[in-house]
C-alpha positions as CSV (number, residue, x, y, z in Angstrom):
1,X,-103.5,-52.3,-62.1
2,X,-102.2,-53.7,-58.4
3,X,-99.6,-52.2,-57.1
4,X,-97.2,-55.3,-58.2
5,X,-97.8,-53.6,-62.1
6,X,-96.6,-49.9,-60.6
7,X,-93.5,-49.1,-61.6
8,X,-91.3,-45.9,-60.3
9,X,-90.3,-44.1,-62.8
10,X,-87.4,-41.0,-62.0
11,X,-87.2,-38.1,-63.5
12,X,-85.8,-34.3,-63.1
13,X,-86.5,-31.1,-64.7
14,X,-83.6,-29.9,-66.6
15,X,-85.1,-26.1,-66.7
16,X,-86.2,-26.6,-70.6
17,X,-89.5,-24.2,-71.5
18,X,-92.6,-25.9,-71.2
19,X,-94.0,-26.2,-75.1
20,X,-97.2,-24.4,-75.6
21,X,-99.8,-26.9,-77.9
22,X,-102.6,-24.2,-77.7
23,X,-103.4,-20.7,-76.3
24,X,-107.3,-20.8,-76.0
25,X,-107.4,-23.3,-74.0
26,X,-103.9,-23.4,-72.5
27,X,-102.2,-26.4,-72.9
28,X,-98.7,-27.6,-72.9
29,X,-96.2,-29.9,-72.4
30,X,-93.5,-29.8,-69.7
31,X,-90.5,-32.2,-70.2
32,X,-88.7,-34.8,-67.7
33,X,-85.9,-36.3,-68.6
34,X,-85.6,-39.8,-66.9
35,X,-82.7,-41.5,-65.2
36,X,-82.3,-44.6,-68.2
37,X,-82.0,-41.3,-70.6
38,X,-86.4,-41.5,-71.7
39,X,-88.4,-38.7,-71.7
40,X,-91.5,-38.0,-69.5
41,X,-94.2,-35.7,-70.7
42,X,-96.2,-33.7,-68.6
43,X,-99.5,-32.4,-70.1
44,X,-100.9,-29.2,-68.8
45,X,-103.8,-27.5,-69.0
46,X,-104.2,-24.3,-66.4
47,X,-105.8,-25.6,-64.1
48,X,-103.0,-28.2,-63.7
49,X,-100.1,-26.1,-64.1
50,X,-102.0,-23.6,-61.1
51,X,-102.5,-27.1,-59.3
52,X,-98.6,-27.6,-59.5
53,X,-97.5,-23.9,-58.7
54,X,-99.2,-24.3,-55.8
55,X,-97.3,-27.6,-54.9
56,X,-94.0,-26.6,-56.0
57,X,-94.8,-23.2,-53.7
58,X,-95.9,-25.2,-50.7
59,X,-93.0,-27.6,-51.1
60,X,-90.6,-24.4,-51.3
61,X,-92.1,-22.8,-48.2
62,X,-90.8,-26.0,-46.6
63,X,-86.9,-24.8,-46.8
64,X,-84.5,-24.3,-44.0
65,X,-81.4,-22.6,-43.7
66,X,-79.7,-22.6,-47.1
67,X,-83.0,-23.7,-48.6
68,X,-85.3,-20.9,-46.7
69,X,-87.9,-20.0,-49.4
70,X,-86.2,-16.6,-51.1
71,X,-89.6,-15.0,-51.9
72,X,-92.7,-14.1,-50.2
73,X,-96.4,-15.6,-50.6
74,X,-97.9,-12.8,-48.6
75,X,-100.0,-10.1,-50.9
């Protein structure tokens, strides 16, 4: 697929649990609701979901001002 095939797709978390498919191993499904009203699924095993905790805690630690990250990373 060239990058005239690619197609953006937006979507946004709407805080809805993420669905658990199995405990041993840990999978799920996280939920995106895009802008023409489809949904995007999101599978997750753990080492994804611990992949994207650790983006989403990066991108936080990014804030300023208002948006200052409101917790603390240090252990």
């Amino acid at each position: 697929m060239d990058d005239d095939e690619l197609a953006m797709i937006e979507a946004e978390y709407q805080g809805n649990d993420i669905f658990v498919v199995s405990n041993d191993p840990l999978i799920g499904r996280l939920e995106l609701v895009a802008d023409e009203g489809g949904v995007v699924e999101v599978r997750l095993d753990r080492a994804t979901a611990e992949d994207l905790l650790s983006a989403l805690v990066q991108f936080l630690d990014q804030g300023e001002g208002e948006d200052a990250p409101k917790f603390s990373t240090l252990q």
